[in-house]
N, C-alpha and C positions, 0 to 999 in steps of 0.2 A: 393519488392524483392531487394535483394544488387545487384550492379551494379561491375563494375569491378574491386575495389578497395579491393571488399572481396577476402578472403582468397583460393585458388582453391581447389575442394578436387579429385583429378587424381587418377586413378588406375594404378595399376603398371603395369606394360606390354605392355600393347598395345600404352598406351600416355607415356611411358617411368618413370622417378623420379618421385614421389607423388607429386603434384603441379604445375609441368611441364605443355605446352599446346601449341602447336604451331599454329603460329596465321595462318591463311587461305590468300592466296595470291588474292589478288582480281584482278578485270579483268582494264585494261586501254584500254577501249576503240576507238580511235581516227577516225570519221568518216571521209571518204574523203567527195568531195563536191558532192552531192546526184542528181542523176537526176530524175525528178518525174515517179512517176510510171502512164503510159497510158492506160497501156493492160487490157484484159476483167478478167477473171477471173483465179485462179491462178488454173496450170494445173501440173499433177503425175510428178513426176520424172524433173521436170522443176529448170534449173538455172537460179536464178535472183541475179545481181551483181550490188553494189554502187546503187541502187534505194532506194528514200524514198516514203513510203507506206501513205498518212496522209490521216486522214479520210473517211476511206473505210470500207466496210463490205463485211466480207468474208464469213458471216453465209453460213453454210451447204456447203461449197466446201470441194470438196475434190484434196488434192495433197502432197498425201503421195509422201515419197521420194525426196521431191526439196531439194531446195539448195540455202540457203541464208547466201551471202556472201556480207560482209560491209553492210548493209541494216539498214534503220531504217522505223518503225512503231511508228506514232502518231495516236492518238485516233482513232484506227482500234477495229471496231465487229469481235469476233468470234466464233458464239455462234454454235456449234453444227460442227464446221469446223473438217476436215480430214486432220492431218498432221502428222500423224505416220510414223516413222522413219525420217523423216525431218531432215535435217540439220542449223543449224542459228551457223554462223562463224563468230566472230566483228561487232554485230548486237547489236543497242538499241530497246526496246521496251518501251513507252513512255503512260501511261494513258490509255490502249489496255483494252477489256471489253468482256464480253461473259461467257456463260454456257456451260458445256456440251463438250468442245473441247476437242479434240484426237489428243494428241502429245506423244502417247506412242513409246516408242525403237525409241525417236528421239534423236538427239547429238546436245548440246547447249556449244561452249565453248566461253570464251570471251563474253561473252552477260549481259546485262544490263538489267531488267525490274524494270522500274520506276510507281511506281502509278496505278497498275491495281489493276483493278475490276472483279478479276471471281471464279467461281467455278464451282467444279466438272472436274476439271481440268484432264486427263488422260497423266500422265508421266510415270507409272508405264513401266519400265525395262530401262529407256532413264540412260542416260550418261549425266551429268552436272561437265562442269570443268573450273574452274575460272567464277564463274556467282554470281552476284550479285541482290539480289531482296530487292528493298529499297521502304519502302513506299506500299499505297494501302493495299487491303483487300483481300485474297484468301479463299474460302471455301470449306471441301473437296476434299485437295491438294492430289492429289493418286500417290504419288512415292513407291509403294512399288517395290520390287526388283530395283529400280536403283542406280544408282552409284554417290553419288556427295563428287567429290574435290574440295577444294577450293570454296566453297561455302558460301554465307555473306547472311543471312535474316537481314535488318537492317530496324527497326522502321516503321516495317508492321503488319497486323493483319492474324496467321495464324488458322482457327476454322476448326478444327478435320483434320488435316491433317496425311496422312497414309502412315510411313515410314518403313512399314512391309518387313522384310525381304532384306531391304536395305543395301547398304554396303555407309559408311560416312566417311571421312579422310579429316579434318581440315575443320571442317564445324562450323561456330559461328551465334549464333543468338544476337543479338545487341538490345537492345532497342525497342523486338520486344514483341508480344502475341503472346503467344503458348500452345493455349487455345485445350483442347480433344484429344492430339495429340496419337498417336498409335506406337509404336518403338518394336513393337512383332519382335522378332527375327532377329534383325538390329543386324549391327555390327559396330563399332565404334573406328575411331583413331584419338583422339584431337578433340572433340566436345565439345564446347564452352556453357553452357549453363549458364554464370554468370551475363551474362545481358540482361536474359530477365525479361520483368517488369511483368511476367503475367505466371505462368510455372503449367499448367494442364496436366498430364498424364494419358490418361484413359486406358492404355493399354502397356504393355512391358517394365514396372519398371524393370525387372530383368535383361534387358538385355541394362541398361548404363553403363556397363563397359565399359572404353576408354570415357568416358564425365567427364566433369567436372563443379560442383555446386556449390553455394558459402552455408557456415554455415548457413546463416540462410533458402536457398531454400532448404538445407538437414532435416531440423528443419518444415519446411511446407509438405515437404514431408514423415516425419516421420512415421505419421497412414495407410500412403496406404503399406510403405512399412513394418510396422510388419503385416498388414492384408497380404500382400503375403508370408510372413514367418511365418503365424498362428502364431504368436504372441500376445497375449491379454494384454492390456494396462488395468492395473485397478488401482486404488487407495490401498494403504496398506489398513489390517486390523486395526484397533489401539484395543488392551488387555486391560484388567485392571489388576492392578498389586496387 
């Protein structure tokens, strides 16, 4: 796929002038100095502030509703963990791993994830604003209905990820895979899709209005999209004269 030297093709209205694209503001994180985390298991509605989380596992807790502020996680399990509606505020997440976890209708702004490992992920209705996810592999990403500004997927691997019914504004994927992904009924302002090296769409071609592709991902995406406008591509007849 072309990278970001190609040409952009923007829809008008929603990304403004045809080719226009504004870029997504990403998160600068700056940790203060972290004190380790001691406490037993992470509990509902709980504030945890400047702690760093390293190598723990929180499989199956549940604590919906906390509140993590300046915080960082290094190689923390989460597999099967409760944390819907959760807050994470100037927070790195660092090589973190797990299945199954429930971080739906949580708020992530300022936040970092570096290098993880998971899937089946539940974000569907959360709010992402200035978040950056670089690196590692997600499978199963379930954002539908949420909201992300400002959002950077850079040089990660994302397989069937579900952005159904989403709302996107200056969201860019970078040097990433974006392999089965599902965009049914999203809505989109300045979505960046010129540099992903890898761009499968198995669902919601109709609805990248407000994204932008480069020529030749328009040219790979060509058959799926006359197949949703019943469009039959054949070969001329050739006459004899």
């Amino acid at each position: 796929m072309a990278g970001r030297d190609g040409a952009g093709m923007a829809g008008r209205g929603r990304s403004g002038a045809a080719g226009a694209v504004r870029a997504a503001r990403r998160p600068e994180v700056v940790l203060p100095e972290l004190r380790p985390y001691e406490g037993g298991e992470l509990e509902p509605e709980g504030d945890y502030d400047g702690l760093d989380f390293a190598d723990l596992d929180f499989a199956g807790q549940r604590a919906g509703g906390a509140r993590f502020l300046d915080c960082g996680f290094r190689r923390c399990a989460f597999d099967e963990a409760r944390l819907s509606r959760a807050r994470f505020l100037d927070c790195v997440l660092e090589g973190v791993r797990g299945v199954g976890a429930d971080v739906s209708e949580a708020r992530l702004r300022d936040v970092e994830l570096v290098d993880a490992r998971l899937g089946g992920v539940q974000l569907h209705g959360a709010v992402l604003e200035r978040v950056l996810v670089r690196g590692g592999k997600i499978d199963y990403l379930n954002l539908r209905t949420a909201r992300l500004t400002d959002v950077v997927f850079e040089g990660c691997v994302l397989a069937e990820a579900d952005f159904g019914g989403a709302v996107l504004e200056r969201v860019e994927f970078v040097d990433c895979v974006l392999r089965g992904a599902d965009f049914t009924q999203a809505r989109m302002t300045d979505v960046d899709l010129r540099a992903v090296t890898e761009l499968d769409i198995a669902r919601g071609m109709e609805h990248l209005a407000g994204a932008v592709i480069s020529p030749p991902q328009l040219l790979d995406l060509a058959p799926a999209l006359a197949a949703r406008l019943g469009i039959r591509v054949e070969e001329a007849v050739q006459t004899r004269g």
